[in-house]
C-alpha positions in Angstrom: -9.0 26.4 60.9 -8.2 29.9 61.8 -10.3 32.8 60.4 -7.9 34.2 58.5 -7.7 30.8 56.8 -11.5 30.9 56.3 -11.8 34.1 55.2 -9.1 33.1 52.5 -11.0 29.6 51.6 -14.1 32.5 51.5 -11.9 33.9 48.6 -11.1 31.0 46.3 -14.1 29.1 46.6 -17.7 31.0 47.6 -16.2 33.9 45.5 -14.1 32.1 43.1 -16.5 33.5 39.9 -16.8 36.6 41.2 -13.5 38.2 42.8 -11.4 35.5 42.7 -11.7 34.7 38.5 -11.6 38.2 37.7 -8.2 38.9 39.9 -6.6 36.5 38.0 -8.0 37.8 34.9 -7.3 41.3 35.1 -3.6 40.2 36.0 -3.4 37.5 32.9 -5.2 40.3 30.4 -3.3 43.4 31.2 0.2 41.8 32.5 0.1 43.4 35.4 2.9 40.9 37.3 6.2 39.8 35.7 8.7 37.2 37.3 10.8 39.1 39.8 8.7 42.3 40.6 8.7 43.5 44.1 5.3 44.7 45.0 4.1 47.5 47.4 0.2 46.4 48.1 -0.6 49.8 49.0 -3.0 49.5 51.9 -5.7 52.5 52.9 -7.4 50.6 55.6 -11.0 50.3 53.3 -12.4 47.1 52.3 -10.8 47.1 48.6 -7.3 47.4 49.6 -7.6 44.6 52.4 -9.3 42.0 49.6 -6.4 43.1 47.3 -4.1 42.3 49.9 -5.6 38.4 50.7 -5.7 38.1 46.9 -2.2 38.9 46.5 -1.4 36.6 49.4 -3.1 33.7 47.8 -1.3 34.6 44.0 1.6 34.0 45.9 0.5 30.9 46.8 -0.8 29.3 43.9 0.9 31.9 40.8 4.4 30.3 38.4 5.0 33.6 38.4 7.5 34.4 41.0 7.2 37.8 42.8 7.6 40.0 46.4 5.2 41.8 48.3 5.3 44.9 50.8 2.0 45.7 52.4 2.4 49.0 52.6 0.4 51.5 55.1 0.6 55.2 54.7 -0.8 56.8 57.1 -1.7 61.0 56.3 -2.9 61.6 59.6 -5.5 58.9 60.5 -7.2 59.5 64.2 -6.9 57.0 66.8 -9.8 55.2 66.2 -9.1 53.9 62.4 -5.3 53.8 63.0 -5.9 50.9 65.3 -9.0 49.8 63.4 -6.9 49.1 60.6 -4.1 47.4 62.1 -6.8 45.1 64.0 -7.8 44.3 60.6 -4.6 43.5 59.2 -4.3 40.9 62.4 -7.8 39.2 61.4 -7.1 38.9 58.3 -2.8 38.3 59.1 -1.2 40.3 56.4 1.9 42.1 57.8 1.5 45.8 57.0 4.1 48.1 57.4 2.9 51.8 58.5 4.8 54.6 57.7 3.8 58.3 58.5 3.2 61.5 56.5 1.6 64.9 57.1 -0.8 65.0 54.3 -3.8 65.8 56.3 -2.5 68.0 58.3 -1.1 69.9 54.9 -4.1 69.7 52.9 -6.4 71.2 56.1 -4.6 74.1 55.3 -6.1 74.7 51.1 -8.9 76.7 51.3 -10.3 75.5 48.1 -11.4 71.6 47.7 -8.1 70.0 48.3 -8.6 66.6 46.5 -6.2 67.0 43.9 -3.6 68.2 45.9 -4.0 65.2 48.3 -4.4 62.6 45.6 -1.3 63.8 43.9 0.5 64.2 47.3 -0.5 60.9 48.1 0.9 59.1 45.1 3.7 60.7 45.6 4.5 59.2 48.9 3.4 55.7 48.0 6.1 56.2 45.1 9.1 57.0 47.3 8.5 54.6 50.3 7.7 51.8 47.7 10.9 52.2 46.2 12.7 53.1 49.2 12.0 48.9 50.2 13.1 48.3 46.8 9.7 47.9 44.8 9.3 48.3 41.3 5.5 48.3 41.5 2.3 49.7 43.2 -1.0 48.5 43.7 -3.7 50.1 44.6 -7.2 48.8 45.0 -9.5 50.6 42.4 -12.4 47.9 41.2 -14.8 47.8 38.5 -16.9 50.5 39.4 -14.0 53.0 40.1 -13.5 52.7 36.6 -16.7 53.0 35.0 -17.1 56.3 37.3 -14.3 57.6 35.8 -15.4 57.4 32.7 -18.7 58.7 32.9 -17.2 61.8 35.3 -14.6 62.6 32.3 -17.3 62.7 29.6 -20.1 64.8 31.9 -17.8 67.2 33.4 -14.5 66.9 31.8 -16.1 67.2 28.4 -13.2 64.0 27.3 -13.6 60.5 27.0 -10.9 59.2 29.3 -10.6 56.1 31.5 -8.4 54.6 34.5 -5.6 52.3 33.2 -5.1 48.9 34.4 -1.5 50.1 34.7 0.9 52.9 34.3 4.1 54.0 34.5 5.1 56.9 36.6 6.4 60.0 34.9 8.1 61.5 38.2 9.6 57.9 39.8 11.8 56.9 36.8 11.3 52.7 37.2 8.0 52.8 38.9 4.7 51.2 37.5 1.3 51.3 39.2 -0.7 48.2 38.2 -4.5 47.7 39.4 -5.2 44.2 40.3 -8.7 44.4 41.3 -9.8 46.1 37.8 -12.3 44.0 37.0 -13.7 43.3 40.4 -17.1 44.6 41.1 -17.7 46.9 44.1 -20.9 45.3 45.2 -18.7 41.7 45.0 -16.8 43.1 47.6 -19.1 44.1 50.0 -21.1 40.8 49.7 -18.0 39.5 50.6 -17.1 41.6 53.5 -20.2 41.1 54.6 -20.1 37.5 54.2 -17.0 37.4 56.7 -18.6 39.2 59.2 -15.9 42.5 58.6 -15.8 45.8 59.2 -13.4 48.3 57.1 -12.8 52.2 57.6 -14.8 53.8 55.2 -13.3 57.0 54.2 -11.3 58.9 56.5 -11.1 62.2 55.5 -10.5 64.7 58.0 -11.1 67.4 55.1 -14.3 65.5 53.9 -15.8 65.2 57.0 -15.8 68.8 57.4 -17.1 69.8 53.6 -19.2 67.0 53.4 -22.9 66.8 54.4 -26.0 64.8 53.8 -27.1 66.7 50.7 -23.4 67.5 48.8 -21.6 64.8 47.8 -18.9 64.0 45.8 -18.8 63.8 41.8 -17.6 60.2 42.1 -21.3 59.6 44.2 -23.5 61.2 41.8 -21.7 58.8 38.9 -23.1 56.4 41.8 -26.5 57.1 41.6 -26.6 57.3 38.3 -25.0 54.2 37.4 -27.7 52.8 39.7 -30.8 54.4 37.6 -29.1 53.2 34.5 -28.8 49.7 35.6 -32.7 49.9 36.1 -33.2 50.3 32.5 -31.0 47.8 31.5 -28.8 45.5 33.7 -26.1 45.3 31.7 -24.8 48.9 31.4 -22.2 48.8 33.5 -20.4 45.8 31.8 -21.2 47.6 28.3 -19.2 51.1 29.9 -16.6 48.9 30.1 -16.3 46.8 27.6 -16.5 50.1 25.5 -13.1 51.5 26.8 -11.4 48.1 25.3 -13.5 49.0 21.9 -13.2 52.4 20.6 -13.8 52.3 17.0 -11.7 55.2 15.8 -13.1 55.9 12.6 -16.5 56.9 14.2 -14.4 59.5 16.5 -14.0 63.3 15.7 -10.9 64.3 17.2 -8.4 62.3 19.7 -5.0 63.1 21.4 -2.1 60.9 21.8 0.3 62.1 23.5 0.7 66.7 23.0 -1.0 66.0 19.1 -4.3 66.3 18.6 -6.2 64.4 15.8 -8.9 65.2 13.9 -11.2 63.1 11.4 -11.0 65.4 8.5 -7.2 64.9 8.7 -7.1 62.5 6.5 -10.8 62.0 4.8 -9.9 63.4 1.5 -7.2 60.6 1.4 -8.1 57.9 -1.6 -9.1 54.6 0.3 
């Protein structure tokens, strides 16, 4: 048996409960794949993307549902050393990337103030126009569990709104083009046992920007969330799932105000109103 083989046994059977069953869930729950979509599996070269990748391989496999896949590269300006660490990757693990090129790095180096946004948004953009460029209708990008749960926590404590990732979404910009999240309900620390499981390694991030900002004691909002979700667990194990079962549960009349869409609602709206 090859390892790529293994490593895809690894997948469907060791972590059948825990990455494999939740895949399929997320994908089942939020209808994230339709007969005849043609995916871009948009790879960064870290360990979530390259699971998302094998899983899609073995939907493929095994799924009625009958769809295409791109694995999709970009590449905003990676040095030597993760460039070909990535493609090495792709050959363990044989999933056929396509890389394609853009200056994003070499852009954002040039904001003075913490360029994140900008590169996120640039970034999305890209993924857009080359996905659809091989004809996709779709993106995927690899945000688990825990990206999600951040997020929410990060809106409420310094957004001052309770807002969450989407399992999917369509883009505003790239008329026809969706971005679904396959590994939604995935949980980070799954992942790692099973990259660690495997015996592989993944680029972690590869920042050029970040390595310059960054040092041992700042860190990124999305780390503190980290931490915190970390104490929180200590007084009760559950409070991850609980964040995010609480995103599919928002009772409405217990909220003061909400938007949907540019309105904005508010509980005394209609309070008077006879029931």
């Amino acid at each position: 048996m090859e390892r790529y083989e293994e490593i895809e046994r690894s997948i469907i059977k060791k972590y059948r409960k825990l990455i494999w069953a939740k895949f399929i869930s997320a994908i089942k729950e939020y209808k994230l794949i339709q007969n005849n979509d043609k995916i871009a599996v948009c790879i960064s070269g870290g360990k979530d993307s390259m699971l998302m990748a094998k899983c899609m391989q073995q939907l493929q496999k095994y799924s009625e549902i009958q769809f295409e896949t791109e694995y999709m590269v970009m590449d905003p300006g990676y040095n030597d050393v993760n460039k070909k660490h990535i493609i090495e990757n792709a050959e363990i693990l044989n999933i056929p990337i396509k890389i394609f090129n853009t200056p994003i790095f070499e852009i954002v180096d040039r904001i003075e103030e913490t360029p994140c946004y900008l590169c996120a948004r640039m970034r999305r953009g890209y993924l857009y126009r080359h996905a659809r460029d091989l004809g996709c209708n779709k993106i995927a990008l690899g945000h688990h569990f825990d990206d999600v749960i951040e997020t929410v926590l990060m809106s409420m404590l310094y957004a001052a709104e309770i807002k969450t990732m989407m399992p999917k979404l369509k883009s505003t910009n790239h008329e026809g083009m969706e971005l679904i999240r396959p590994m939604y309900k995935v949980k980070e620390d799954d992942i790692i046992a099973w990259k660690r499981y495997n015996n592989l390694q993944f680029i972690q991030c590869a920042c050029r920007i970040t390595e310059k900002i960054q040092t041992e004691d700042t860190g990124s909002k999305r780390q503190e969330m980290k931490i915190l979700i970390k104490k929180l667990r200590q007084i009760n194990p559950n409070i991850d799932t609980n964040i995010f079962r609480s995103i599919h549960n928002v009772n409405l009349e217990t909220i003061i105000g909400y938007r949907k869409g540019n309105v904005y609602h508010n509980f005394l709206d209609d309070y008077d109103k006879i029931i």
